[in-house]
N, C-alpha and C positions, 0 to 999 in steps of 0.2 A: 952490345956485347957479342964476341961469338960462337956462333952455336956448332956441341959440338957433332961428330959425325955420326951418322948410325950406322953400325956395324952389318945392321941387315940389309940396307938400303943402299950404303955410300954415298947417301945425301945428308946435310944439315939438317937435324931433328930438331924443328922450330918451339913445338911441343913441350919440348922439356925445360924450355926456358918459361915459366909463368910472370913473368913480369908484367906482361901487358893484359893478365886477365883480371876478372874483378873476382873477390874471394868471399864478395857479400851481397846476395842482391835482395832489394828491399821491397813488400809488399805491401799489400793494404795493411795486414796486421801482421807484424813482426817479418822477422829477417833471414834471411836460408842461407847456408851456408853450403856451399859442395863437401860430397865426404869421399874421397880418394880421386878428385879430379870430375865427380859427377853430380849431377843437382838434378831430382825430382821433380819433371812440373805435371801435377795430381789436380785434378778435378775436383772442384768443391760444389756447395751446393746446387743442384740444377745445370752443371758445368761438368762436360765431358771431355776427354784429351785422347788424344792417338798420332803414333808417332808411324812414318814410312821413311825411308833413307833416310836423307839431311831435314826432312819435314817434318813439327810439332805442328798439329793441328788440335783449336781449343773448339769447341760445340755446345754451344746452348742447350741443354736439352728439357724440354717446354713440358713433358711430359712428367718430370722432377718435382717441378717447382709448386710446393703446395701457396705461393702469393701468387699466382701466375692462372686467371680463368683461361680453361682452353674450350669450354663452351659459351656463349652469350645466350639468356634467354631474350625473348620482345614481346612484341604483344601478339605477335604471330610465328610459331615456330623458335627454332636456335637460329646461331649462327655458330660454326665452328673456323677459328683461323685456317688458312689454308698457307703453308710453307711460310706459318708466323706471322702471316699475318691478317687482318681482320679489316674490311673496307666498312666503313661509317657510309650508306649513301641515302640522300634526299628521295620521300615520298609523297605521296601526293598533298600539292602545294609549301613543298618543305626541300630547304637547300642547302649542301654545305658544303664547304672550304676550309682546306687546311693549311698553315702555314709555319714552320719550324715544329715544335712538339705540340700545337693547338689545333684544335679542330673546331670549326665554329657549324653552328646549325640555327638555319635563319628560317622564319615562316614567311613563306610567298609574300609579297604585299601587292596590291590589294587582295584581299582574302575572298575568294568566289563565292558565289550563293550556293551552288554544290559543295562546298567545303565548311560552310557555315556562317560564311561573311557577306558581305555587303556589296559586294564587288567594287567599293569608294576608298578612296585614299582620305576623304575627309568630306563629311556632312554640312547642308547649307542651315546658317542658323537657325531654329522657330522650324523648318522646315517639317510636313507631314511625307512621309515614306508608303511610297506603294508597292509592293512585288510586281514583278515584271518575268515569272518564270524562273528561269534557270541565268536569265540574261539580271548585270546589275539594279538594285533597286533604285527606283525612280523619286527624284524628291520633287514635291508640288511648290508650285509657285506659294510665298507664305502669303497667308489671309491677312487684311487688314481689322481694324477695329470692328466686331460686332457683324463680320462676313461669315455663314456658316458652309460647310463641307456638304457638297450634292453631289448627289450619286448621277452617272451614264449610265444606260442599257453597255455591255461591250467595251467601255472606255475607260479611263482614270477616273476621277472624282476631281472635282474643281472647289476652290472659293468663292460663293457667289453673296450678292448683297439681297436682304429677303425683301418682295415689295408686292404690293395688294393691287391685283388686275383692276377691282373694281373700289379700291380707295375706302374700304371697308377697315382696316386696320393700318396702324400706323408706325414705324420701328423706330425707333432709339437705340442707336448702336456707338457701343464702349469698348474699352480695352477690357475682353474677355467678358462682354457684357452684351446682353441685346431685351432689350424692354419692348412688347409689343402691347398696344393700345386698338378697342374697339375704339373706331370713328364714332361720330353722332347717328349714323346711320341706325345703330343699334342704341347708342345710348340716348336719344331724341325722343324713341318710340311712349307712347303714351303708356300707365301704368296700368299694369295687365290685372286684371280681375283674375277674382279667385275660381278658380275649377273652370278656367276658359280656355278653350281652342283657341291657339295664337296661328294668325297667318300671318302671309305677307302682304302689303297693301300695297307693292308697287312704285310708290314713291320714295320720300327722302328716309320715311323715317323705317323703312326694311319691314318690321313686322307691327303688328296689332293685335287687337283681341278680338276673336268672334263672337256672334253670340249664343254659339254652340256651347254647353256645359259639359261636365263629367265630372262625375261625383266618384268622393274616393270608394267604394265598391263598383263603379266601373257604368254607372245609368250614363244615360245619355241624353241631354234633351238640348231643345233648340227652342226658343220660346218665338222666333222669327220666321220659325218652317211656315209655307204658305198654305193654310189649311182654311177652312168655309162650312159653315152648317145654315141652312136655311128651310124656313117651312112655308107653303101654303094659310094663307089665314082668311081668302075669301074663295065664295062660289068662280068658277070659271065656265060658264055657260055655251052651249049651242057650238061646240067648236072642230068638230068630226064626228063621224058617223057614215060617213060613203067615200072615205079613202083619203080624208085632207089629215095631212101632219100639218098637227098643232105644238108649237114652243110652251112648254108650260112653265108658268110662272110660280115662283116662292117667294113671295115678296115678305117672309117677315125672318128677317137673320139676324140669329144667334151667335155666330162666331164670322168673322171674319178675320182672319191674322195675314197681311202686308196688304189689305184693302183692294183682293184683285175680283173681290165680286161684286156686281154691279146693283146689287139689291133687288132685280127683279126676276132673271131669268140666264143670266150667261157667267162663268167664269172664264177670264183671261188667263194665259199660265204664264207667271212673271220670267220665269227662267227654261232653260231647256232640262226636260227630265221627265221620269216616270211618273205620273199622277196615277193616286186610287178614286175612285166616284162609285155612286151609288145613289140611288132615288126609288121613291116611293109615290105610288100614283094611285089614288082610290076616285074610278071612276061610278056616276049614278047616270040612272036614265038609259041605263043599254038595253037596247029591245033582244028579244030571243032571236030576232031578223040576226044579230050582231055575227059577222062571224071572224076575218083576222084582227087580233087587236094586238098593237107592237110598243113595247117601248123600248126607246133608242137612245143612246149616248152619242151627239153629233157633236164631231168639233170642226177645226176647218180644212184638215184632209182627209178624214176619215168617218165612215158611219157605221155606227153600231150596234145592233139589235143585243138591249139587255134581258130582254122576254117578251116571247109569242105564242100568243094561246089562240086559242077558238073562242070567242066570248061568249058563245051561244051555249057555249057546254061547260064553262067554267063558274059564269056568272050565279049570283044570287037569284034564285028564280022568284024569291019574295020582293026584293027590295032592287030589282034590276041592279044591283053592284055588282062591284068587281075589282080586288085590291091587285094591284102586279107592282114587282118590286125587280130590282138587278143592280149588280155591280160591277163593274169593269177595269181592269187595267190600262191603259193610256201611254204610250208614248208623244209628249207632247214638247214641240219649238215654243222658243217664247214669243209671247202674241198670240198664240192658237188658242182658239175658244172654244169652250163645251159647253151643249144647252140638253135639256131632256125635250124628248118630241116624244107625241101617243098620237096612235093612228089606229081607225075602227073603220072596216069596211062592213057592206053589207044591209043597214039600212036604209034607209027611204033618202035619210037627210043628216045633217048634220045636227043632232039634237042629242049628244053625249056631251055631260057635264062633269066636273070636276067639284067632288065633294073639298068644304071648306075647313075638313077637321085637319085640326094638325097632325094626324099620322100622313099627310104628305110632305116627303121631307126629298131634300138635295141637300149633298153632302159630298168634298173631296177635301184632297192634299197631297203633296208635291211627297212623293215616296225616299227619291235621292235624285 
């Protein structure tokens, strides 16, 4: 159609012809109409407008909107949007990506041993797990049937299968199972007596019984210890008197235990160790002439003086006697012998005798 002219202008006033405007425009909710040629566009919720020349500008404004956080709490501090907006980003061992309106957040994989994992994407079956620091954990070779877990000084631990250096026990090993057995070594040995010291004997069968005792308050005895008592029971005639050492004999014994005294004048010592001895000598016939008289404990390294007097000053001046007595400690090897010697210098001759009462006694035994 044509339009007509404007009077102010002298141009076609295109304006006044509405034909080609729209008279309704429609909204989310309901429909607006212009009222003398003009339409309102107004800010609604959270929603600001401002107009410059020919420009409607519409504005979000975040600060409005009570659906709308404009702070974020975490587990460390806020976050606050910055010009709207707010970045999601990955912490340690934690990742994410976004894609159209999704945001994804993935956990690292494999999960470190500083983060709390394992540093493995996937574990060996049966497998025993070792730490290794800060570096991934280590998985052990798996054990077979009835193999147990040893430890290294500095090193992992291993599998190993359990076995007897000296064939003393024996293993039986099962799934999740291991049966150990004494050998005959032990189960052979002969049956132990009561209240006995058990040793080892060396051969097949490992231990035995001593014949060492102990009694339940704690005695102790040994009924095998090598011990000796023996006495004098004849005259011993004419046999010093001017310096000769005489062996004196005790030919009548009382105890012998492991048979190491020879019945008349000498003990053997069956084993190495400390022997105790002890003798009693009652000499007659000593003239007041008498003057060193010694008795000695000889074995076959060593010589002992058990007592020495003056005879001339000790003796019986009625009955020319003279009782001398000693006891000695001994270090003795096996095979070394002990005998008692008496020696009288000082008289004429050799006419000191050896009275036949039994207070002359010899006497030892093996200490330890």
């Amino acid at each position: 159609m044509p339009y007509p002219i404007n009077p102010f202008t002298g141009e076609l006033d295109r304006i006044a012809d509405t034909s080609g405007f729209a008279d309704t425009f429609t909204t989310d909710s309901g429909d607006a109409v212009p009222v003398g040629g003009v339409i309102i566009i107004a800010g609604g919720l959270s929603i600001d407008t401002s107009g410059a020349g020919n420009t409607v500008t519409i504005d979000f404004d975040v600060t409005e909107s009570p659906d709308l956080a404009n702070s974020f709490l975490t587990d460390s501090g806020s976050a606050v949007p910055a010009l709207n907006v707010l970045t999601v980003a990955g912490g340690n061992g934690i990742s994410t990506s976004g894609a159209g309106s999704t945001v994804t957040i993935d956990l690292d994989s494999p999960v470190t041993v500083p983060n709390g994992g394992t540093g493995l994407t996937s574990l060996l079956d049966h497998s025993v797990l070792v730490g290794s620091g800060v570096a991934s954990i280590t998985e052990l070779v798996v054990g077979t049937d009835g193999q147990i877990l040893l430890g290294a000084t500095a090193a992992d631990p291993s599998f190993g299968t359990p076995t007897s250096s000296d064939n003393l026990l024996s293993f039986t090993l099962g799934a999740g199972s291991l049966d150990i057995v004494a050998q005959n070594a032990v189960a052979a040995a002969a049956v132990l007596d009561d209240n006995a010291v058990v040793t080892g004997d060396g051969g097949v069968r490992g231990v035995q019984t001593s014949t060492v005792l102990v009694s339940a308050a704690g005695e102790m005895t040994n009924p095998s210890q090598p011990a000796f008592f023996a006495r004098n029971n004849t005259t011993q005639s004419n046999f010093t008197g001017t310096g000769t050492t005489y062996i004196v004999r005790y030919q009548n014994t009382t105890l012998d235990v492991g048979g190491d005294y020879d019945g008349t004048d000498t003990f053997t010592a069956p084993v190495d160790g400390k022997y105790s001895f002890s003798a009693t000598v009652q000499l007659i016939s000593l003239a007041a002439s008498a003057t060193a008289t010694q008795l000695s404990m000889d074995s076959s390294t060593i010589n002992r003086r058990a007592s020495v007097v003056n005879g001339e000053n000790v003796r019986s001046g009625s009955s020319n006697t003279l009782l001398l007595n000693g006891q000695l400690f001994i270090d003795l090897d096996a095979a070394d012998i002990c005998q008692i010697t008496i020696q009288v210098s000082g008289m004429p001759g050799d006419t000191v005798d050896l009275s036949s009462t039994t207070g002359n006694t010899f006497a030892g035994y093996l200490v330890f």
